[in-house]
N, C-alpha and C positions, 0 to 999 in steps of 0.2 A: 779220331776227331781232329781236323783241321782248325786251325786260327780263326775261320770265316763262320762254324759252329757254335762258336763261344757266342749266348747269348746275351748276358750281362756279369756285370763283375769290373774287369780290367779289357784295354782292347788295346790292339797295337796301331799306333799311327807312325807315320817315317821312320819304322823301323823303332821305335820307343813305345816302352808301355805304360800306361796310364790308367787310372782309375773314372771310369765315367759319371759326370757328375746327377745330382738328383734330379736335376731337369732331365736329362737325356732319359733315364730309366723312369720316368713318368711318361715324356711323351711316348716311349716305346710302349710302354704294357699298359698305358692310359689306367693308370692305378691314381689313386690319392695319395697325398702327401700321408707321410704317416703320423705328425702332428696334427692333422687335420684330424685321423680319424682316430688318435686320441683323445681331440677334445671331444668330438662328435660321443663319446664312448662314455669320458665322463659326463656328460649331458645327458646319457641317457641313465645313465647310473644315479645320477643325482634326482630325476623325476622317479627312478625306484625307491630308493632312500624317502622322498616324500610323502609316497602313497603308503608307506611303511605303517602298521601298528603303531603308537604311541611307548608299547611296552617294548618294543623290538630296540636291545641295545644298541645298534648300529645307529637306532635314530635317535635314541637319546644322545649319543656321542654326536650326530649331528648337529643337534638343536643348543648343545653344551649343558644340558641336565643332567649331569651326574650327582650319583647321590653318596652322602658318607666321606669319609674323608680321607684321604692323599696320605700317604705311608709317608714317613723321615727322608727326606734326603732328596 
């Protein structure tokens, strides 16, 4: 495998190598940011969480209804 192989990662320019930055490896592989699909991800997670049961822990931790009371310390 030749230098001109190397698809992403680090690349050599004037004989120096360097690491490509997040723009370049977006416009290359036309992918999203992956903060974006983060958030996109919590978004969708959070419209699960709301369709949720009432009695489903997770949405009580949601909603902040927990019941009972908080151990020492």
């Amino acid at each position: 495998m030749g230098e001109k192989d190397i698809e992403y990662g680090s690349t050599k320019e004037n004989g120096q190598w360097r690491i490509k930055t997040n723009e370049e490896l977006r416009t290359k592989y036309k992918s999203q940011d992956i903060v974006t699909v983060i958030k996109i991800q919590r978004l969708e997670w959070l419209g699960h969480v709301s369709r949720m049961n009432e009695t489903r822990s997770v949405k009580k931790i949601f909603e902040g209804k927990l019941e009972g009371r908080g151990g020492k310390g």
